[in-house]
VOROSE-267357 format. One line per field, with one value per residue (C-alpha): z negated, y negated, x; residue number from 0. Coordinates in Angstrom, 2 decimals. Example, Ala and Ser with C-alpha at 12.3 -4.5 7.8 and 13.67 -1.06 7.14 Angstrom:
residues 2
w = [-7.80/-7.14]
v = [4.50/1.06]
u = [12.30/13.67]
resi = [0/1]
This chain:
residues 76
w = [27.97/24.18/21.68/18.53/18.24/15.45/14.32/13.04/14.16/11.87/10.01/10.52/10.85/9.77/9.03/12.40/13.16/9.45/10.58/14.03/12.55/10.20/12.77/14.88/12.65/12.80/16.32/18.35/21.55/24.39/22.78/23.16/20.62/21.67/19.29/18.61/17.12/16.92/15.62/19.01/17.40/17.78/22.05/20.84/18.14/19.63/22.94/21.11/18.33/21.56/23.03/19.68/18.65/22.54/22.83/26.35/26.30/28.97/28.85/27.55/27.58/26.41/26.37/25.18/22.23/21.35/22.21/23.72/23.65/25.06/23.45/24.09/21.72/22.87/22.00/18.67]
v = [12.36/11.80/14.10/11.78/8.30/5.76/3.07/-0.37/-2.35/-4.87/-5.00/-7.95/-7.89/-6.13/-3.28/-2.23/-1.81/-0.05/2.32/2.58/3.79/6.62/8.00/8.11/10.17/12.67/13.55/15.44/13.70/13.59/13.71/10.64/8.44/6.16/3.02/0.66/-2.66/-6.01/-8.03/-10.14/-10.08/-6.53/-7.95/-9.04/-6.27/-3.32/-3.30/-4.73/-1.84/0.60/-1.03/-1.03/2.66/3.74/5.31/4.45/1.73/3.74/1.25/-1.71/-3.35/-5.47/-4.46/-6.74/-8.09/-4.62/-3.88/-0.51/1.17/4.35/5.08/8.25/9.20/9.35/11.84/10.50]
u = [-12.29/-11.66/-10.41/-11.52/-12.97/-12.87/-15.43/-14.29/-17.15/-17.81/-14.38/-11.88/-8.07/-5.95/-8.61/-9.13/-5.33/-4.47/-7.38/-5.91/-2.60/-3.55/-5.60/-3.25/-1.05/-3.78/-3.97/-1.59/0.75/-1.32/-4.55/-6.83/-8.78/-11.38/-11.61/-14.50/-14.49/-15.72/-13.06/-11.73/-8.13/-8.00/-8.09/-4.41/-3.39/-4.31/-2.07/0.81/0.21/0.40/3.05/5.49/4.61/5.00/1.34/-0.20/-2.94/-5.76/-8.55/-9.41/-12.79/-15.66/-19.30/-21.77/-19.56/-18.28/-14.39/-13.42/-10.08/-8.69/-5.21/-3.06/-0.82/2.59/5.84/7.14]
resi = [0/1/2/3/4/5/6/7/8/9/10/11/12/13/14/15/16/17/18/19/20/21/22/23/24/25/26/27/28/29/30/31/32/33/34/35/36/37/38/39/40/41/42/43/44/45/46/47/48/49/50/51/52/53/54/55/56/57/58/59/60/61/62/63/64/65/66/67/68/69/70/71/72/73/74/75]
């Protein structure tokens, strides 16, 4: 289940990470957003972005060049 998801197919780093953040600022602790991208740094960025702001990394995968993320916002 996701509460909100957010596109960044097609953009390159750091875009996909600065977009990560503010929407992540606009969703509540607990709720989930479901990222898309492209960019195969965001393989590297996006669980050490979880990981340093203490949100919880659900799923991580590729499908057919297209990267999919499942983050939960944690208590901050």
């Amino acid at each position: 289940m996701t509460d909100q998801q957010l596109d960044t197919r097609g953009l390159l780093c750091p875009e996909p990470v600065m977009l990560l953040h503010n929407a992540v600022r606009d969703i509540q602790p607990g709720e989930r957003l479901q990222v898309l991208a492209t960019d195969p740094s965001t393989q590297r960025d996006i669980p050490r972005f979880c990981q340093f702001l203490g949100h919880q990394l659900l799923s991580q995968s590729e499908v057919d060049g297209e990267f999919h993320y499942l983050i939960e916002k944690g208590e901050i």
